[in-house]
C-alpha positions as CSV (number, residue, x, y, z in Angstrom):
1,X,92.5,66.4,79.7
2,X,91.1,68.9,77.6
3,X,90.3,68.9,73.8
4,X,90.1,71.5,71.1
5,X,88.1,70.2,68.2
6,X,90.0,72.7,65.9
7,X,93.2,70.9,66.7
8,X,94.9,67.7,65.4
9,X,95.9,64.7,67.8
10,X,99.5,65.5,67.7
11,X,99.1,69.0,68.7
12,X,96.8,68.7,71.6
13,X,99.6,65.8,72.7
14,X,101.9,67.4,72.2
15,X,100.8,70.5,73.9
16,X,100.1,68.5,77.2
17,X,103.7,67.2,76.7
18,X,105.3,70.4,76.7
19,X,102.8,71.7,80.1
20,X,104.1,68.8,81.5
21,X,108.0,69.5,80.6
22,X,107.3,73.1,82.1
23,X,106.1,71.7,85.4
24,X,109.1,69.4,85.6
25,X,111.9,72.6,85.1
26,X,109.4,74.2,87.8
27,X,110.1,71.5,90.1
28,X,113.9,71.8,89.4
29,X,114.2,75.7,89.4
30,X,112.2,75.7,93.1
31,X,114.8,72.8,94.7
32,X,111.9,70.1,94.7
33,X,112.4,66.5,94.4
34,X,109.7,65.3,91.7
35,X,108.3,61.9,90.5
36,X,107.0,62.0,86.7
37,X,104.8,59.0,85.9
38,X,105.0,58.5,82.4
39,X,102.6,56.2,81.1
40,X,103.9,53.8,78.0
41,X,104.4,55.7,74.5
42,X,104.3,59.4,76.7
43,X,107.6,60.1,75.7
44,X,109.8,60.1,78.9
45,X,113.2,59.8,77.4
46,X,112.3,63.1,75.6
47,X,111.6,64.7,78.6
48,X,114.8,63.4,80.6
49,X,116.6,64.3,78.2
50,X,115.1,68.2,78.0
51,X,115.9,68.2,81.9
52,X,119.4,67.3,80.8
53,X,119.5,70.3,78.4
54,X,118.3,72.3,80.9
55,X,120.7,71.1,83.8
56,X,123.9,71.7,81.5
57,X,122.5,75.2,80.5
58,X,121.6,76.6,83.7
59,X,123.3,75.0,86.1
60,X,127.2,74.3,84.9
61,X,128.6,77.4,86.4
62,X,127.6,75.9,90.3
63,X,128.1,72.6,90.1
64,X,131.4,72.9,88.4
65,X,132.8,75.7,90.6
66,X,131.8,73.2,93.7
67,X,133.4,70.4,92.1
68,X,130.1,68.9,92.0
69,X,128.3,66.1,89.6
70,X,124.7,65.1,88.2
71,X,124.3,61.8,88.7
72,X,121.6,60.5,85.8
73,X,121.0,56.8,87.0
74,X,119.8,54.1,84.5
75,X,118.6,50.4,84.3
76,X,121.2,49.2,81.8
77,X,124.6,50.2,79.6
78,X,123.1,50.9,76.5
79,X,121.0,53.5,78.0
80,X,124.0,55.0,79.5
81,X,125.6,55.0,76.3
82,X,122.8,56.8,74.7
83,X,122.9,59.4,77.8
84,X,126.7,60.0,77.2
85,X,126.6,60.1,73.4
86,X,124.6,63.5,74.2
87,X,127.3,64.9,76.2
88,X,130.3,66.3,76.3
89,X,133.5,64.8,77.4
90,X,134.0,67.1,80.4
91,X,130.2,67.0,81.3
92,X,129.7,67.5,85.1
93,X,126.3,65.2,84.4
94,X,127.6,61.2,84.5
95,X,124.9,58.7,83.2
96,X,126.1,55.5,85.2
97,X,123.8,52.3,86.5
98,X,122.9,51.9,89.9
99,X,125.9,49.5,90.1
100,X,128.3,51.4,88.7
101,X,127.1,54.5,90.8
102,X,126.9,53.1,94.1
103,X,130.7,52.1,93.7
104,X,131.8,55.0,92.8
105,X,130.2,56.4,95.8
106,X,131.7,54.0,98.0
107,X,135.1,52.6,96.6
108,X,137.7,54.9,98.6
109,X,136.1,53.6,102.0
110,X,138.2,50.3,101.9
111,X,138.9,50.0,105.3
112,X,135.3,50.2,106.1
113,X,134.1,48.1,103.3
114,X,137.2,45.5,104.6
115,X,135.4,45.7,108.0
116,X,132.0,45.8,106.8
117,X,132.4,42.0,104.7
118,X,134.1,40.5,107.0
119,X,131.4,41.0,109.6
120,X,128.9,39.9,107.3
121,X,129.0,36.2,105.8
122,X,126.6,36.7,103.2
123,X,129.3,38.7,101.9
124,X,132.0,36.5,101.8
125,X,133.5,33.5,100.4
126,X,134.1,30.1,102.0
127,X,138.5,31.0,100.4
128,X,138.2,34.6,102.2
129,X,140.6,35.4,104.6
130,X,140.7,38.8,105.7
131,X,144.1,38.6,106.9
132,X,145.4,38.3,103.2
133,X,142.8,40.6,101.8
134,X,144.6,44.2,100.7
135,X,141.8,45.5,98.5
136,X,138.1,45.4,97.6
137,X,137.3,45.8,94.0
138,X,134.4,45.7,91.7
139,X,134.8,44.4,88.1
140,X,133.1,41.2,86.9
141,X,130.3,41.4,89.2
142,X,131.2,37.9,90.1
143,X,132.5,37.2,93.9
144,X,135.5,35.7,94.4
145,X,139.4,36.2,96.1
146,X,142.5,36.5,94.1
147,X,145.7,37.7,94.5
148,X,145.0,39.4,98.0
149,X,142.1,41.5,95.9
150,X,138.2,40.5,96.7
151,X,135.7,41.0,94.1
152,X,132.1,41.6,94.7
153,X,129.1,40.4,93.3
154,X,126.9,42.8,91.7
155,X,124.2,42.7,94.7
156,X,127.1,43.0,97.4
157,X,127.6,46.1,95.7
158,X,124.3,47.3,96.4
159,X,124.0,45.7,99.9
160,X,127.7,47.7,101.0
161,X,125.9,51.0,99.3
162,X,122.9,50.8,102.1
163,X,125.2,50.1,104.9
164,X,126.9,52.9,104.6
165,X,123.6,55.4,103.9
166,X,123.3,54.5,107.3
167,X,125.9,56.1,108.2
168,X,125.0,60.4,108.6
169,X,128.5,61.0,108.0
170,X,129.2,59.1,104.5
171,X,125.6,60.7,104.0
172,X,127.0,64.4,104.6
173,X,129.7,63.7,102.2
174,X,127.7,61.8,99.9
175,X,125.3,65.2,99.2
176,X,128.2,67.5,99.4
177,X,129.0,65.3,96.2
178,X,125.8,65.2,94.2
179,X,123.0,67.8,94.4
180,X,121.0,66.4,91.7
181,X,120.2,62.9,91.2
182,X,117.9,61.8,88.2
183,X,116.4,58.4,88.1
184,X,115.4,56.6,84.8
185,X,112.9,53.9,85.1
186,X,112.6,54.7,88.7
187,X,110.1,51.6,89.4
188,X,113.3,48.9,88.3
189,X,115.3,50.4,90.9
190,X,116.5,48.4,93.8
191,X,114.2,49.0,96.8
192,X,116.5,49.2,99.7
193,X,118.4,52.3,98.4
194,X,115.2,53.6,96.9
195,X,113.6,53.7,100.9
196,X,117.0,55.1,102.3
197,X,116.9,58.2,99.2
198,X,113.2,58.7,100.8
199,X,113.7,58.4,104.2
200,X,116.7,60.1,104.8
201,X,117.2,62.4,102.0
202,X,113.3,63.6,100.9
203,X,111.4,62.9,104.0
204,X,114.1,65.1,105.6
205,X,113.8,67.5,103.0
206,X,117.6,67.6,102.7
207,X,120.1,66.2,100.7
208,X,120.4,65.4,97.5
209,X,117.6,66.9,94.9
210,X,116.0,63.6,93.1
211,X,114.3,63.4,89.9
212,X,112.7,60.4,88.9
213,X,111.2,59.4,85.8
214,X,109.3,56.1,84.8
215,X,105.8,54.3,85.4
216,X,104.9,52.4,88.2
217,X,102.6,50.3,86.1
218,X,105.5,49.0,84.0
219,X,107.5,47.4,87.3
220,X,107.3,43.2,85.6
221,X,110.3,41.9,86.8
222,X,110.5,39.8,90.4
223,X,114.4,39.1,90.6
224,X,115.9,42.4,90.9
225,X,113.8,43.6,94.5
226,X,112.2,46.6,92.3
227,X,110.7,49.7,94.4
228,X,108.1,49.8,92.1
229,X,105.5,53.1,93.0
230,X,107.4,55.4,95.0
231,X,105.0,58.2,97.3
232,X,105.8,60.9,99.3
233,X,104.3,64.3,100.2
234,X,107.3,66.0,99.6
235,X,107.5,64.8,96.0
236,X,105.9,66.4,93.3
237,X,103.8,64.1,91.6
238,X,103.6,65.2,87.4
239,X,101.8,62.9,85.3
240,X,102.8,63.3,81.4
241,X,99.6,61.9,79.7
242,X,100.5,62.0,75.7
243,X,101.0,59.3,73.9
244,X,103.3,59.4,70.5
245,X,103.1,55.5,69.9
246,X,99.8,54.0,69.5
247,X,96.5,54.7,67.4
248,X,93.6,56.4,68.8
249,X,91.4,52.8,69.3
250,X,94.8,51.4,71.3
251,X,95.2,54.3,73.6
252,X,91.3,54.7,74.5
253,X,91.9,50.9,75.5
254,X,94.5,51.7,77.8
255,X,92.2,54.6,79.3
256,X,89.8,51.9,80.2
257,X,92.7,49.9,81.7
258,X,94.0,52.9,83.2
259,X,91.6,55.8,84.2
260,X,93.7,57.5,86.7
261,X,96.7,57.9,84.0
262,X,94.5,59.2,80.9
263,X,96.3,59.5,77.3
264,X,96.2,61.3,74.4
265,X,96.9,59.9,71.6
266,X,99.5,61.7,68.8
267,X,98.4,59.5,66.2
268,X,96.2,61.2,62.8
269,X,96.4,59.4,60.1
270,X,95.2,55.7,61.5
271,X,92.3,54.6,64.1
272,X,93.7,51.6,65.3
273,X,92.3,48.4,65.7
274,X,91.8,45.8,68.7
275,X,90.6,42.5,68.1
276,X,90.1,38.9,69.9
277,X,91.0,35.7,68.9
278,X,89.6,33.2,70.9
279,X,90.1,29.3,71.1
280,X,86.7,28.3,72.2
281,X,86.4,26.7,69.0
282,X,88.7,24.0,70.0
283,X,87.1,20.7,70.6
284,X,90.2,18.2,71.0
285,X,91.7,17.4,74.2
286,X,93.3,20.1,76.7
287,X,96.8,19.7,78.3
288,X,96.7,18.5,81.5
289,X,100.1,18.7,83.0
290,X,100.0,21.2,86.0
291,X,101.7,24.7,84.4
292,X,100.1,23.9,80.9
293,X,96.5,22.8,82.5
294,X,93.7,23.3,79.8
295,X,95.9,24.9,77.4
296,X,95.9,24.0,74.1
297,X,98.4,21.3,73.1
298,X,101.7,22.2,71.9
299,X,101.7,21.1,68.2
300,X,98.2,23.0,68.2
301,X,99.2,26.3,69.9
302,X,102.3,26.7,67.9
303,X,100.1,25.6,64.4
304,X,97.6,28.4,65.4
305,X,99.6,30.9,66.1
306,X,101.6,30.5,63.2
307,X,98.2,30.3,60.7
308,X,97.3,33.3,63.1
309,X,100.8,35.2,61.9
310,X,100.4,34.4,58.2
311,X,96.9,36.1,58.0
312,X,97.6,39.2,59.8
313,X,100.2,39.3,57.3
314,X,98.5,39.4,54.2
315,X,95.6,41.9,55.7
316,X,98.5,44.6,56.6
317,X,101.0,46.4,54.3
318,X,104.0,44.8,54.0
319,X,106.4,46.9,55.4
320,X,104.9,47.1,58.9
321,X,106.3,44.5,61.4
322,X,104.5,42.1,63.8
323,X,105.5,40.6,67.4
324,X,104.1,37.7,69.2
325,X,104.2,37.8,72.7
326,X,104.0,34.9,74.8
327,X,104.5,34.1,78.6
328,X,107.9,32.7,78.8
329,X,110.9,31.7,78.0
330,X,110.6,28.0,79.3
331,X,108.2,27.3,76.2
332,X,110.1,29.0,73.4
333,X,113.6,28.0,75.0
334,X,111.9,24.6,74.7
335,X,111.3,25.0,70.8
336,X,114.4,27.0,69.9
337,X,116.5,24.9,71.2
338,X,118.3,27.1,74.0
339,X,117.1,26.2,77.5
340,X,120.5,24.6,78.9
341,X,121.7,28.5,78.5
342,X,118.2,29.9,79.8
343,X,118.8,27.7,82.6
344,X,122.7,29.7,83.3
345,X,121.9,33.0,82.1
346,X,118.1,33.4,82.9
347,X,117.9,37.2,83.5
348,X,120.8,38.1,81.6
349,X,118.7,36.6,78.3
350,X,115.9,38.4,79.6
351,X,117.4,42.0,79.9
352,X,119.7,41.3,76.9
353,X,122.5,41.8,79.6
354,X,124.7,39.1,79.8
355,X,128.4,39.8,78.4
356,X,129.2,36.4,76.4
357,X,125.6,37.0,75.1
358,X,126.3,40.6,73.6
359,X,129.6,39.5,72.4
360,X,128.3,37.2,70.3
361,X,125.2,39.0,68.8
362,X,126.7,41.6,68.3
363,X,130.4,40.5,67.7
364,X,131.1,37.4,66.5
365,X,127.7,36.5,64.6
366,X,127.8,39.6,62.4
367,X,131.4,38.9,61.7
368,X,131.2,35.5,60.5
369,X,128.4,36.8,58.7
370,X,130.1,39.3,56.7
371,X,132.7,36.5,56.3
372,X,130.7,33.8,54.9
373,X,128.6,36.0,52.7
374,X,131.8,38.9,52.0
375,X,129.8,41.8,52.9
376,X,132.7,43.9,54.0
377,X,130.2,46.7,54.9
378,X,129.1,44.5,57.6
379,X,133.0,43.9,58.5
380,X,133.7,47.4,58.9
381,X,130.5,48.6,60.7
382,X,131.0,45.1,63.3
383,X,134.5,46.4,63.7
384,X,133.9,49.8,63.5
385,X,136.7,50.2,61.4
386,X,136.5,52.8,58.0
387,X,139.3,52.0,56.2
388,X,139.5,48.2,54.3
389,X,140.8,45.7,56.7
390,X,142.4,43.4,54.2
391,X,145.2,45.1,52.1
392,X,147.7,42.7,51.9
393,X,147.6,39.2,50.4
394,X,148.7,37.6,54.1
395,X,146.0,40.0,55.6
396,X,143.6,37.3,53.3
397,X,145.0,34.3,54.1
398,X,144.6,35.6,58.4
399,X,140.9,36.4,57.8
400,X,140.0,33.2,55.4
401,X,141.9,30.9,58.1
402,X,139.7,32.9,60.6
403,X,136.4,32.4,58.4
404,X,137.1,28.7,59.0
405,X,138.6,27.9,62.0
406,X,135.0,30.3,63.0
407,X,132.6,28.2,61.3
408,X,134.4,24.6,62.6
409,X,134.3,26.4,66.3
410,X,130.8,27.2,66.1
411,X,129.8,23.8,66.3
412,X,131.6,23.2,69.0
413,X,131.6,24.7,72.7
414,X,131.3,28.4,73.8
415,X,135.1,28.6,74.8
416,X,136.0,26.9,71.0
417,X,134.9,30.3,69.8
418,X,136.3,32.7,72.1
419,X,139.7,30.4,71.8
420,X,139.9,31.1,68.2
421,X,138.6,34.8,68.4
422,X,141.5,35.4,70.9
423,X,144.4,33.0,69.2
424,X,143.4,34.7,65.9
425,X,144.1,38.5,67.1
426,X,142.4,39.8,64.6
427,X,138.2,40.5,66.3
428,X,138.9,42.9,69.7
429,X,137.8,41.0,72.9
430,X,135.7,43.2,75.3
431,X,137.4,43.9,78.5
432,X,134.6,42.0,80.8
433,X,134.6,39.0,78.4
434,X,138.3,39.0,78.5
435,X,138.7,38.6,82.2
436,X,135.8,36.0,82.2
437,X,137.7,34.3,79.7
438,X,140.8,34.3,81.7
439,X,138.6,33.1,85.2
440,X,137.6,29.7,83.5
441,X,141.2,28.5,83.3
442,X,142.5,30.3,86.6
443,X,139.4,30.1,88.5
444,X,136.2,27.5,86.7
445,X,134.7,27.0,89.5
446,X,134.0,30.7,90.5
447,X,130.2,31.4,90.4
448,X,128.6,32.7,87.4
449,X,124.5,33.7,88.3
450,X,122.7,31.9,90.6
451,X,124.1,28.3,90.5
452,X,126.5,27.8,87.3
453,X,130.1,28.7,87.2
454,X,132.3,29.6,84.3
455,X,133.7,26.8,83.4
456,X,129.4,25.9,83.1
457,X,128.6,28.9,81.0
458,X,131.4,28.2,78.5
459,X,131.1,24.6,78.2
460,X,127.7,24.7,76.7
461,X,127.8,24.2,73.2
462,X,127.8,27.2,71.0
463,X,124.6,26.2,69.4
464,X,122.8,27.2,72.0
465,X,124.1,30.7,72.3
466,X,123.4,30.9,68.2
467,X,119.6,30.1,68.9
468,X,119.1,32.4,71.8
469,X,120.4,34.9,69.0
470,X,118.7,34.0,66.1
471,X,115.7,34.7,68.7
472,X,116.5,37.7,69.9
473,X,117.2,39.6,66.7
474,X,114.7,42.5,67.0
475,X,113.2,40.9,63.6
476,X,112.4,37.8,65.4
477,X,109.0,37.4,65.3
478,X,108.3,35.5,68.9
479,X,109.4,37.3,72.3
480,X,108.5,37.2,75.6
481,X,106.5,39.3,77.4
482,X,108.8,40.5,79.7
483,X,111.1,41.2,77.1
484,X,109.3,43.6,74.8
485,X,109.4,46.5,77.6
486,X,110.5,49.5,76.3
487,X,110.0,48.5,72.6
488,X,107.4,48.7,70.2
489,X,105.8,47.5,66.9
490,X,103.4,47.9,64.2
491,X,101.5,44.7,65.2
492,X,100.9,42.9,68.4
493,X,99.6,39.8,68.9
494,X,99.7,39.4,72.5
495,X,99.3,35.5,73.7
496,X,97.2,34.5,76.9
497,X,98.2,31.2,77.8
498,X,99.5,28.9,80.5
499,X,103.6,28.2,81.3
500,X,104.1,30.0,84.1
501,X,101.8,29.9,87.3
502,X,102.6,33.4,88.2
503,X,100.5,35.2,85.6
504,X,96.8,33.9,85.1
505,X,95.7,36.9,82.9
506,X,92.5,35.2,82.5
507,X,91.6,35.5,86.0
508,X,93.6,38.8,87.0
509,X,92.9,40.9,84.1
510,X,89.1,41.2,84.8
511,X,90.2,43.0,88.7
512,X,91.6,45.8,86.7
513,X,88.7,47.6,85.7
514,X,86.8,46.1,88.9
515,X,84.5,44.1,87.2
516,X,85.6,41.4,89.7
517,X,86.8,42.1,93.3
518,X,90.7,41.7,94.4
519,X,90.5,38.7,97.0
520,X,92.3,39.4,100.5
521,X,96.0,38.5,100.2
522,X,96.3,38.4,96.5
523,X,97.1,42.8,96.0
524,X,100.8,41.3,95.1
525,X,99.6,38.7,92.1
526,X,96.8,41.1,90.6
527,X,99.8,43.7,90.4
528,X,102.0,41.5,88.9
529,X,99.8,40.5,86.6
530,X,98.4,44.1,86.0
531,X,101.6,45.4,85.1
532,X,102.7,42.9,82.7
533,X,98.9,42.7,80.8
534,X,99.1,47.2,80.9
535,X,103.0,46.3,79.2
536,X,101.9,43.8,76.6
537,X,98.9,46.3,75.5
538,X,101.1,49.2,75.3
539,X,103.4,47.9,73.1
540,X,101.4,48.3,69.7
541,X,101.5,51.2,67.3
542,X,98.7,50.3,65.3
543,X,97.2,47.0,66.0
544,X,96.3,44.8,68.9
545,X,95.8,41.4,68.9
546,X,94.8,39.3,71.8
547,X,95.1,35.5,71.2
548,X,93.6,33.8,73.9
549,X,94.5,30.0,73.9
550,X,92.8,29.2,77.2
551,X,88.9,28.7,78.1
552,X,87.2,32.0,78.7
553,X,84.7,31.8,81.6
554,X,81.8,34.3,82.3
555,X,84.0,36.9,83.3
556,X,86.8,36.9,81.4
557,X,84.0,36.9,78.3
558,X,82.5,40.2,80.1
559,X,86.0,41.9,80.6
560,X,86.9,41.1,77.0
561,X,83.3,42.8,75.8
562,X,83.7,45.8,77.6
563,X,87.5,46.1,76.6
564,X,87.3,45.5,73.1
565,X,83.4,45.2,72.3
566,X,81.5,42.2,71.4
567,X,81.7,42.6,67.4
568,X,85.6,42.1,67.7
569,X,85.4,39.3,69.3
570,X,86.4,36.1,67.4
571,X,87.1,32.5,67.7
572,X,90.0,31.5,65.8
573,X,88.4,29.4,62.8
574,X,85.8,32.9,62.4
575,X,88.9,35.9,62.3
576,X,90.8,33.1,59.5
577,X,87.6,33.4,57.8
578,X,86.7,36.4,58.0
579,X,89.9,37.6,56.5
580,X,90.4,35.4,53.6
């Protein structure tokens, strides 16, 4: 990447930002299928939504005459939201999720989907009989039969999609339907289709024109089957190499991490910082059960970190924010006081997806809040209402009997709350929560995740769902690792620990600059545990702090001096005084 001493950071970034937004309307104008890796803080969502611009401006009067659509595919509804907010109504693009897509594609071949389940068990329920089964729908995402309609599960959605790209004929009609198919966050998308777009549609060199846009290095979740990097020769490969999130010393630590994807930072006015807190000055007794083995002990971890917290606070202005990033959500669930849910709903806490979850953060908490504390401003924005929704004196009385019938329900069960929300009439209930709702007194049993049902999920008491929440306020201080992809924050203060045997960052981290070899049959750990450490490291705007609770061998040490340099390396008890 070249530099030009007379210019700023932002301007040479943003100069290889716009190069790199040329080469991707190249690729478009020419009828190529492309691939832009976009490494953390490089501003993909800018460039997506250029190519967006671009599509409706150049290429409305073709697709719309053919009765054609632009399918722009994301990981989850609120990004679709944010796609569609930028459209018009009568837009020939549709932002959708892979879900949502592949049913649209598939929905009006009943008779083969009808054929297709009943051939295939894993598709099925032990209740279905074909014989009494007139449609196939998708709604819930939940399987199960009723009223002569079969439901799917959200991966038998998928799963039915695959089949039929196997078919040349739905595969005809399927590109007849969509020319252009753009892909956000390309390396979460589910595998199998993934391989059948490349194998039959760009290895062909016919078919549908994809776009995809995301970063190989940022695939960290092992549940949903992720594609992860996706090659081919007939896909142009353009790397976008700015970065408009973190400080110069943060990005040049991410170069080291990550030579073959260099950055630029955007960042003038602030250097940066990266520093090491180590525990090596710990001389009690190490944990010795088998997922926590020679971590520090609970009381002292959390005591640390929070002494840790307190001091980066007074050393940085006081309206910059700070997140602490630790391995999982067994340990915090643990503390917080939320694990029976975690147990239920463990991805849908992860990704922020699961309905009764939303409905409650977003719903019914902020309501009782502006209730209990009469900020109608909060009322109105919750309900997104403008005009005042209490005019009359009996309008009053219906919201202060709702205020407390709320406040007695949420110390009681999940269903207490949604019985009063819906007896009440007066809060809206979403649609998917609604027919949830409706499932665990017609249906209880039907299976909600992995192994609960939904007479499970809404039997839990509420208080569980409240400290999930009070968690996962974006002003919470703690998260996950996993679940700070996508965001960022002023300060970082990234945790290496034990609780989860699947990430050793202590003894993976060092293979990524190839200080120590990658042993034979471990390529899929290092990369797991690659991706997540290149995540957590890219999350900072400003500063970096690794907290490393564990014992740092020989290597490690090394890693840790050629990342970050020996002078900024601390034990704990040195950093605390050091900055008093």
């Amino acid at each position: 990447m070249s530099k030009n001493c007379d210019l700023s950071n932002y301007e040479i970034a943003k100069a290889e930002a716009d190069k790199v937004d040329e080469q991707i309307i190249a690729a478009l104008k020419a009828g190529r299928s492309f691939r832009v890796e976009a490494g953390a803080g490089s501003g993909k969502t800018y460039s997506l939504n250029r190519v967006i611009e671009w599509i409706q401006a150049n290429k409305w009067k073709d697709y719309r005459r053919k009765k054609q659509n632009v399918i722009c595919i994301t990981y989850t509804n609120a990004a679709v939201d944010v796609i569609a907010e930028r459209l018009s109504q009568d837009s020939f693009i549709l932002p959708s999720t892979i879900h949502s897509f592949a049913w649209s594609a598939i929905k009006q071949y009943q008779s083969t989907l009808m054929s297709i389940i009943d051939n295939d068990e894993s598709l099925t329920t032990t209740e279905t009989d074909f014989s009494k089964v007139l449609e196939i729908r998708y709604t819930l995402g939940h399987r199960y039969v009723s009223q002569g309609v079969h439901y799917l599960h959200h991966n038998d959605v998928l799963k039915l999609f695959c089949t039929l790209l196997d078919n040349a004929k739905f595969r005809r009609v399927f590109s007849d339907n969509y020319p252009l198919i753009l892909i956000d966050e390309y390396q979460d998308s589910y595998k199998p289709i993934i391989t059948r777009f490349v194998n039959f549609f760009i290895a062909e060199g016919i078919g549908p024109q994809f776009g995809f846009f995301g970063d190989a290095w940022q695939t960290i979740y092992q549940s949903n089957n992720a594609c992860g990097a996706i090659e081919h020769s007939n896909l142009v490969e353009i790397k976008k190499g700015s970065n408009f999130r973190s400080a110069p010393r943060i990005v040049n630590l991410l170069n080291e991490i990550r030579p073959d994807l260099p950055q630029q930072s955007a960042i003038d006015n602030f250097e940066g910082e990266v520093v090491v807190v180590t525990c090596d000055d710990f001389s009690g007794a190490r944990r010795s059960d088998r997922t926590f083995k020679d971590d520090l002990p609970a009381e002292e971890l959390k005591s640390r970190l929070y002494q840790l917290s307190e001091c980066i606070k007074k050393n940085v202005p006081k309206d910059e924010n700070i997140k602490i990033l630790m391995i999982t959500h067994k340990v915090l669930a643990t503390q917080q006081g939320y694990e029976q849910l975690l147990a239920i709903i463990d991805d849908g806490l992860r990704d922020k997806q699961d309905p009764f979850l939303l409905f409650f953060m977003n719903t019914v908490e902020p309501i009782y809040e502006a209730l209990s504390t009469s900020n109608m401003q909060l009322l109105f924005d919750t309900l997104g209402i403008r005009r005042y929704p209490i005019t009359k004196k009996s309008e009053k009385m219906k919201w202060k009997e709702f205020e407390a019938r709320l406040k007695k329900a949420r110390d009681g069960k999940a269903i207490d709350v949604i019985n009063t929300i819906v007896e009440t009439k007066l809060v809206p209930v979403p649609s998917l929560v609604d027919g949830y709702y409706h499932l665990y007194f017609d249906a209880p049993d039907t299976i909600y995740g992995l192994d609960a049902t939904i007479r499970d999920v809404l039997d839990l008491d509420y208080s569980q769902f409240r400290a999930a929440i009070e968690f996962l306020y974006p002003e919470a201080e703690f998260s996950t690792e996993h679940g700070v992809k996508g965001e960022e924050y002023d300060n970082v203060v990234f945790v290496i620990s034990k609780g989860w045997n699947q990430y050793q960052f202590e003894t993976y981290a060092p293979m990524i600059t190839g200080r120590t070899p990658i042993p034979n049959g471990k390529q899929t750990s290092y990369e797991r545990n690659r991706n997540l450490f290149y995540v957590c490291c890219s999350r900072p705007r400003k500063r970096l702090f690794f907290f490393v609770s564990v014992p740092i061998d020989a290597s490690f040490r090394a890693f840790l001096d050629d990342l970050v340099g020996a002078e900024n390396i601390y034990t704990y008890g040195q950093y605390l005084e050091a900055k008093q």
